[in-house]
C-alpha angles and dihedrals in degrees: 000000000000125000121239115254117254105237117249098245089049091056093038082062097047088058086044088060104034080053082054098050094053095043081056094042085050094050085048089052094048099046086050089052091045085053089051095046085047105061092041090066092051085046098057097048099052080059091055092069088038128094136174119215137169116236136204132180134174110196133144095273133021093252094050087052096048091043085056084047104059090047100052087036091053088044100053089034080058093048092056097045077056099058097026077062103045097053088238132121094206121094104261112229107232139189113282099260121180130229095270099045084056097045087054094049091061109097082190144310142201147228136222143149091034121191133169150150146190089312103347125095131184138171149121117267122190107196123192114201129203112266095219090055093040084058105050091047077055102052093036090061091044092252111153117219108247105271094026122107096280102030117140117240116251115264126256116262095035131049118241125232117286110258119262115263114265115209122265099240125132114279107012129091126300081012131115118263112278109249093243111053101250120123094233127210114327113231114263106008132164134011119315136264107239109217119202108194101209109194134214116183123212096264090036107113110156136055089244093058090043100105127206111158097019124079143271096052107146089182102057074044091064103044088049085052090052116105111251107280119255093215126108089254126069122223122216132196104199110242095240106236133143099283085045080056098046096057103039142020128183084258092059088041094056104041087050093240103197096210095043100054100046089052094057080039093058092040088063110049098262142099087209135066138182129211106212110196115181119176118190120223121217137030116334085244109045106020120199090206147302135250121217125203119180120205111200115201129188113197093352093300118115109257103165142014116201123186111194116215107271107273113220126207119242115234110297096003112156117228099254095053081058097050092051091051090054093047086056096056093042087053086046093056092043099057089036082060096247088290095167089050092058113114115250115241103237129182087198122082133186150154142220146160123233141179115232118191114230134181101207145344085276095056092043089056091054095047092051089052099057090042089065096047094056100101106227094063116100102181132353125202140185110246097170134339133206143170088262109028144010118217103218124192111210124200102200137180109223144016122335079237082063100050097044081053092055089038092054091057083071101044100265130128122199119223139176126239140170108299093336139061121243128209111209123197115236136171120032088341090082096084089061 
């Protein structure tokens, strides 16, 4: 009995697919190592903010003493993220910080080899910070990260941590030369803008119920939990003590004290600040989306209002997913210089009334606010106001194509009545 021979084309076609599975099999393998590398990236940098140290109290009772424990452990765990950090072996002189400011800055910690006794406790804690806190107390006390302008060498005997990673962009460190010629911006120049994330809950409706310093406050949250930006001007979130208290509180930032805002200003490093206020839309548990307006003040005087695209949560999406998404497109446009907020230059001018709905003064005031920032729109007056509605007359360059497209970045639709305009909430504004 003999077998039949394959044709040639068909086996041709059978090495064409066994070349194909292992190319498959190849790509697999790769995507699975570049998960793994991946997360050991991730891995290693959470490390970096993370420190193990023994501690040992003495108090009247065991709780008082672990409770002494914790605080002097989370303190001198601090001290060596800050030098691990730094690249240096000396112990780095930081900021006074009180217990509580310590005890926030702490993302989590653990807890092994326990002992106590009557009034004794021991044990090893390994606490993790978070890497946004552990920034500002650095920048605040003048300590470079390892790898910046300023950074000590590592000491002898032990190798210091890696640098961080600098963006590959024409003309700064680790990029390729710009085409031009020019240098380009340096990485981290300058002194700082200070940014103030002031919160409104779903249900917050009012600017005695906005947070800054008080918790929670999901949105300040967000911005400690955002990777150090690669732009050439730090941005610092104030730590938040006493003296941060003292200068400043959610009502001052709001209302754009002057005084107020160049004295946090001042506490941080910087002559700017920026008042981040981000209001979530929905219900608390289950947002629709946030809107985020910046208010950019130089000594202490109002320069700028920015108001971002509404940003709206995915499917099942928490709140404070959605909060870091939208502090990551307010530091992009930061560092972008608010491109998108620049005014269009438009030979074509016109002017209309229209009726927008409100629910309150409050909600007036933001409007209003918003209206300003889009930038078509030249000049904006109050016609009439009511409990219910304001009658606006805007004063716009371009098309009235144009405007509804600048309108629709806020969540307003532009509609036409009979004889007046009407500006229709869309988007996410629609639960209000």
């Amino acid at each position: 009995m003999s077998l039949p021979l394959m044709p040639a084309a068909r086996a041709g076609g059978g090495r064409r697919l066994a070349g194909a599975a292992l190319l498959i099999v190849l790509a697999l393998a790769a995507a699975a190592g570049g998960a793994r590398l991946r997360a050991a990236h991730a891995a290693d940098d959470a490390s970096q903010y993370s420190a193990t140290v023994p501690v040992d109290a003495t108090a009247d009772s065991v709780m008082k003493a672990r409770e002494m424990a914790r605080i002097d452990g989370a303190r001198r765990a601090l001290a060596a993220v800050v030098g691990k950090l730094s690249g240096s072996a000396t112990a780095a002189k930081l900021p006074k910080l009180d217990d509580q400011a310590i005890t926030d800055m702490v993302a989590s910690f653990q807890v092994a080899n326990e002992r106590m006794s009557a009034v004794r406790y021991l044990a090893d804690y390994t606490f993790s910070f978070r890497p946004g806190a552990v920034q500002r107390v650095m920048s605040k006390a003048g300590i470079a990260m390892a790898g910046e302008p300023g950074a000590a060498p590592p000491s002898s005997g032990a190798p210091g941590p890696p640098p961080r990673p600098q963006a590959a962009n024409p003309g700064q460190p680790g990029g390729p030369p710009p085409a031009n010629g020019n240098p380009g911006p340096v990485a981290q120049l300058g002194k700082p803008l200070v940014i103030l994330p002031v919160f409104h809950g779903a249900a917050a409706q009012t600017a005695a119920a906005a947070t800054l310093w008080d918790d929670p406050n999901p949105w300040r949250d967000a911005w400690d939990n955002q990777p150090p930006p690669s732009g050439p001007v730090p941005l610092v979130v104030p730590l938040g003590d006493a003296g941060d208290l003292a200068a400043i509180d959610a009502a001052k930032a709001r209302a754009g004290d002057a005084g107020a805002l160049a004295a946090i200003a001042k506490r941080n490093g910087g002559d700017a600040a920026s008042v981040a206020i981000a209001e979530l839309r929905g219900p608390p548990d289950a947002p629709t989306g946030v809107d985020v307006t910046v208010r950019d003040y130089r000594a202490g005087q109002l320069a700028a209002t920015h108001v971002e695209p509404t940003v709206a949560a995915n499917p099942g999406e928490s709140g404070g997913a959605l909060l870091g998404r939208a502090a990551a497109a307010v530091t992009s446009d930061i560092e972008g210089g608010w491109k998108k907020a620049q005014a269009a230059n438009y030979d074509q001018q016109g002017s209309l009334t229209a009726v927008l709905p409100i629910t309150s003064l409050d909600d007036w005031v933001r409007a209003r606010d918003r209206l300003a920032a889009v930038p078509q729109i030249r000049n904006l007056a109050l016609v009439a106001l009511s409990r219910q509605e304001a009658t606006i007359e805007i004063d716009y360059a371009g098309s009235i194509d144009q405007l509804k497209s600048g309108l629709a970045q806020i969540s307003l639709d532009l509609q036409r009545g009979d004889p007046l305009w009407r500006l229709a909430r869309s988007g996410p504004d629609q639960a209000q």
